[in-house]
VMD Tcl script that draws the C-alpha trace (Angstrom):
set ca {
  {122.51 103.69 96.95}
  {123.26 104.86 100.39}
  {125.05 102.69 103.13}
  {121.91 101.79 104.77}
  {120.13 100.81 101.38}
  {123.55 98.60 100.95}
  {122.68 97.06 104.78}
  {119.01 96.61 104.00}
  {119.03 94.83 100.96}
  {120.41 91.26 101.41}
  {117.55 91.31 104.01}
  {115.30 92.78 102.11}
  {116.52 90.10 99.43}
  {115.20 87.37 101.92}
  {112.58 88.94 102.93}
  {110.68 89.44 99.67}
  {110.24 85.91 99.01}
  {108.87 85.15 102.51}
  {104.32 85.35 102.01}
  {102.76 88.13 103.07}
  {101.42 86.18 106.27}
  {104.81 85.38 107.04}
  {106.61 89.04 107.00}
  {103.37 89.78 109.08}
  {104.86 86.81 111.42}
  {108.39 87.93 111.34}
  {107.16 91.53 112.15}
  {105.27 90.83 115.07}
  {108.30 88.29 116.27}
  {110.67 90.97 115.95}
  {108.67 93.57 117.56}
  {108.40 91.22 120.47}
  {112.30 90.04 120.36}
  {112.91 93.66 120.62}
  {110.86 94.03 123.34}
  {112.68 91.70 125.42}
  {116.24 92.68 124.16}
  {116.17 96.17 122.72}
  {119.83 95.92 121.28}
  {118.28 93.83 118.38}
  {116.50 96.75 117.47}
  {119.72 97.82 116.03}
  {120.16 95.38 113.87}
  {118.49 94.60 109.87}
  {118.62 91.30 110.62}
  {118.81 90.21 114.17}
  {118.70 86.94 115.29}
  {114.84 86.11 116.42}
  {113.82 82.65 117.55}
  {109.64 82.04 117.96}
  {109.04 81.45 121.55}
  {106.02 80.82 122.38}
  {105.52 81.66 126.06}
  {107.38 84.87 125.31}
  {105.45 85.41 122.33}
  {102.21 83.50 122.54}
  {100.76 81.62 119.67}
  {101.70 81.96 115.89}
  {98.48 83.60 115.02}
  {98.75 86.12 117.51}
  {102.04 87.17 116.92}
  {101.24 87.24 113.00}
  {97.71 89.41 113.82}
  {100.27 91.80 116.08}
  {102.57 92.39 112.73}
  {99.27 93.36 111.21}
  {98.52 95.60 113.89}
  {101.74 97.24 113.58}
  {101.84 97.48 109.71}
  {98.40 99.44 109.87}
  {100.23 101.69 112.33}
  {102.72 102.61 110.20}
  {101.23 102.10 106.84}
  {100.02 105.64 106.79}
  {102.78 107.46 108.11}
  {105.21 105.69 105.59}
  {102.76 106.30 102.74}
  {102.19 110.02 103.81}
  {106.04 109.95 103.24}
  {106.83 108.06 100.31}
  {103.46 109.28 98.22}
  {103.61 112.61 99.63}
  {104.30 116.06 98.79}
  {105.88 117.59 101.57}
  {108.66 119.56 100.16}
  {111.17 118.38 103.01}
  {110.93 114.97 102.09}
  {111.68 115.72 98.29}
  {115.18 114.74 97.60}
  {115.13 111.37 99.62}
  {111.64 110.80 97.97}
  {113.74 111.08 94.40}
  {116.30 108.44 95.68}
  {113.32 105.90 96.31}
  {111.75 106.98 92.94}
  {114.94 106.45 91.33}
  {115.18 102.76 92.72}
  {111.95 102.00 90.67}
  {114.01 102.12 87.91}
  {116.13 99.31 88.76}
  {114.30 96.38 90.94}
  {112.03 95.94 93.55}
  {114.21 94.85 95.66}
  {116.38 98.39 95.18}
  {112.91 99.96 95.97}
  {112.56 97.71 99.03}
  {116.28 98.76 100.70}
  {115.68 102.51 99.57}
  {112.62 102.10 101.04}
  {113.70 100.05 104.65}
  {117.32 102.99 104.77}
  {114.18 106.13 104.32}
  {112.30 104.45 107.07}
  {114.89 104.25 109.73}
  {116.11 107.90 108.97}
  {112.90 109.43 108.19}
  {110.13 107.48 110.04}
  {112.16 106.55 112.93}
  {111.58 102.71 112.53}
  {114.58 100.39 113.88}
  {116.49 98.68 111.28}
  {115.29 95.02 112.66}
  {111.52 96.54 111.52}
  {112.17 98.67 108.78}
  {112.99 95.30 106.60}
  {110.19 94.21 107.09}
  {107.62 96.78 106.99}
  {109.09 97.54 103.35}
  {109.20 94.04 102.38}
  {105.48 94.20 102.73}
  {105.32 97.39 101.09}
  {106.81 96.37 97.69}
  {104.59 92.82 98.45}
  {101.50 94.49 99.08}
  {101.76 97.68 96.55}
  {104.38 97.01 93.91}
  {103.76 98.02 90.69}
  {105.87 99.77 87.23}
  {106.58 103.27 88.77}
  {106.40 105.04 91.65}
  {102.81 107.23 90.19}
  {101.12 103.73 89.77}
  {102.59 102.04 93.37}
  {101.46 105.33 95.33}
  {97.73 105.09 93.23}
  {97.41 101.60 94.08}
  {98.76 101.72 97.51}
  {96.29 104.65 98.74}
  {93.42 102.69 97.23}
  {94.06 99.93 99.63}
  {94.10 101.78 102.64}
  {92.51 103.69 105.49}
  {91.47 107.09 104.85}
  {94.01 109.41 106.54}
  {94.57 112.97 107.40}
}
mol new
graphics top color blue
foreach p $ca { graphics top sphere $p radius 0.5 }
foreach p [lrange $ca 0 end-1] q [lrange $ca 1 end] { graphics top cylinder $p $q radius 0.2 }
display resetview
């Protein structure tokens, strides 16, 4: 497990039993604390407090995680479910972690999209706690199947 798979998962050990409306809340919350203090960007599990004149209502901020999860729903699929040839080896570590847990798939997954997709730590979290939420399933041939049957058409 690399050292950012070791810093993802206690969060991504929280994270997982959090609803999939609330990681879509705590997504758009964090995208917003960011906003207004880019150092928590840094951070897998930065301190963010709902504000509401900062962040308008609930249901806003939870439709603006869904937003951004469509945004980078494809691009993290293209990568984990893809076949580009320069993605191989760190595709094999997150294939490997379906051996073991979801919630070993979820840190792979969160340490592959800070390197590879450029996500901040403070989002990464949470984008692959919804990914395992939304798409889990026995192996990483059945979770890419099921995930690109839920989603947009892509190119």
């Amino acid at each position: 497990m690399s050292v950012l798979a070791e810093l993802a998962e206690p969060v991504v050990a929280k994270l997982l039993k959090l609803s999939e409306d609330e990681l879509y809340e705590r997504l758009g919350e964090t995208a917003r604390a960011i906003a207004a203090d880019p150092a928590k960007a840094g951070l897998f599990e930065p301190i963010v407090i709902y504000n509401e004149p900062e962040m308008e209502f609930v249901e806003d901020v939870r439709d603006f995680g869904r937003r951004l999860f469509r945004r980078w729903n494809v691009e993290t699929y293209k990568f984990i479910c893809g076949d580009n040839i320069d993605d191989m080896v760190d595709r094999q570590e997150l294939i490997n972690a379906f051996d073991i847990n979801d919630l070993a798939v979820a840190a792979a997954l969160a340490s592959l999209l800070v390197t590879h997709v450029g996500l901040s730590p403070a989002l990464a979290v949470v984008v692959a706690s919804l990914v395992i939420k939304r798409f889990a399933s026995p192996g990483h041939k059945e979770f890419c199947k099921v995930w690109k049957n839920k989603m947009p058409k892509y190119e």
